[in-house]
C-alpha positions in Angstrom: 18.2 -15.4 -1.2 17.6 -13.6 2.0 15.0 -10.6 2.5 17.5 -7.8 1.8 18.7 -9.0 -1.8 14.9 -9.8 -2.6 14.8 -6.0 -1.5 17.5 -5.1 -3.9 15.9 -6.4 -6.5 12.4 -5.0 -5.8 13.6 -1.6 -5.7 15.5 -2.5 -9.0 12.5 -3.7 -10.8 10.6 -0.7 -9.8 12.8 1.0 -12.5 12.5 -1.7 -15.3 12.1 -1.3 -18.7 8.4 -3.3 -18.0 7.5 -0.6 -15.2 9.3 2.2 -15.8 7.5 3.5 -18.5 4.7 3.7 -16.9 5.6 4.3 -12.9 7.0 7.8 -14.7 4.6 8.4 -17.1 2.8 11.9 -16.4 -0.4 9.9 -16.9 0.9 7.9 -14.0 2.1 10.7 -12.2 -1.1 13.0 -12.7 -3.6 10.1 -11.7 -1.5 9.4 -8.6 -1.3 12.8 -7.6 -5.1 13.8 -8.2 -6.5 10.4 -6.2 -4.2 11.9 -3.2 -5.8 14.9 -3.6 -9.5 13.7 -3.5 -8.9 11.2 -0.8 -6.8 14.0 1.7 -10.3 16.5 0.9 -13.1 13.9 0.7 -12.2 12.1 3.7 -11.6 13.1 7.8 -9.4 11.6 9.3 -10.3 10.8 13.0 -9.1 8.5 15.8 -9.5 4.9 15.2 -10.5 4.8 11.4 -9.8 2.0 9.9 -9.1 1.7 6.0 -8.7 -1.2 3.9 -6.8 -1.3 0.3 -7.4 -4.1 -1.8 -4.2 -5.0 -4.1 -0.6 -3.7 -2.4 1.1 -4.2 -5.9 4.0 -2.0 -5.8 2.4 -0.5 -2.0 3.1 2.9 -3.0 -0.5 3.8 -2.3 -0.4 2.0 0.7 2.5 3.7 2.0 0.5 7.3 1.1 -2.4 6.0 2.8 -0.3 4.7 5.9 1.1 8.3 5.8 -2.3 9.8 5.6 -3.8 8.1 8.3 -0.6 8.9 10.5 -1.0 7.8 14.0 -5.1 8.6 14.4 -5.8 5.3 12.5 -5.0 1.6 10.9 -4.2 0.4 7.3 -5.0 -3.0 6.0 -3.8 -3.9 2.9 -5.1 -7.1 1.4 -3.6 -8.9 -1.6 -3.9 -12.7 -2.9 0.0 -12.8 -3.5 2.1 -14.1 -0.7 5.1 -13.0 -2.0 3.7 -9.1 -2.5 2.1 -9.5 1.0 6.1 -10.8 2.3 7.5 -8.5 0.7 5.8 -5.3 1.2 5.5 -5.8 5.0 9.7 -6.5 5.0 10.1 -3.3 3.0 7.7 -0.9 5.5 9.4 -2.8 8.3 13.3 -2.0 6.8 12.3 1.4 5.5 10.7 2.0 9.5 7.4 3.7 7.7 5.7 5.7 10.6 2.9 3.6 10.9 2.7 0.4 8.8 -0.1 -1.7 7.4 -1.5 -4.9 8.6 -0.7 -7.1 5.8 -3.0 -10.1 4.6 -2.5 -12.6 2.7 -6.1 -14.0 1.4 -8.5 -13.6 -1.7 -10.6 -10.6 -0.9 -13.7 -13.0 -0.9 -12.1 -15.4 1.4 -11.5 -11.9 4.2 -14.0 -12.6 6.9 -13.9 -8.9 8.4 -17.6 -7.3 7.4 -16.7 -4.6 4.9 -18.5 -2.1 7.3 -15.5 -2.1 9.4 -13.7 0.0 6.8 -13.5 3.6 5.3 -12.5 2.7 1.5 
């Protein structure tokens, strides 16, 4: 199966009866939407910040917080699944986000950048 049926179907499964419910659950909806808000007042942006997320699952967060950062700074986004980690960087790549995340593929305690380096 090449990258843009495996697409296909992620964008698919995002709407499964197993994520569905909860992807559009106002619980869902209201935490995402309040954790946007916190991070967008609680945090400057400036040029050359660096933030790390820890977990792409779906990667909606880390396309908010690719967004977010706009052109000023640089996402990485960590996850121990190599298929996620493929999977996420096609999909920013196809969808042509503005500024994309460095992916890794590694167990968090495996990452050998100090944790300094980071923002969150």
């Amino acid at each position: 199966m090449d990258m843009d049926e495996k697409l296909f179907r992620y964008y698919l499964d995002l709407k499964s009866p197993e994520a569905g419910e909860w992807n559009s659950s106002p619980q869902c909806l209201y935490t995402e939407m309040v954790t946007r808000d916190y991070i967008r007042k609680s945090f400057a942006i400036f040029d050359g910040i660096k933030v790390c997320n820890v977990g792409i699952g779906a990667g909606d967060w880390d396309d908010y917080l690719g967004y977010w950062l706009k052109e000023t700074g640089e996402l990485t986004s960590i996850d121990i699944d190599s298929e996620i980690c493929e999977m996420f960087e096609y999909r920013q790549q196809r969808e042509r986000h503005p500024n994309p995340a460095k992916v890794i593929c590694t167990n968090i305690f495996n990452f050998d950048e100090p944790v300094e380096t980071f923002l969150l």
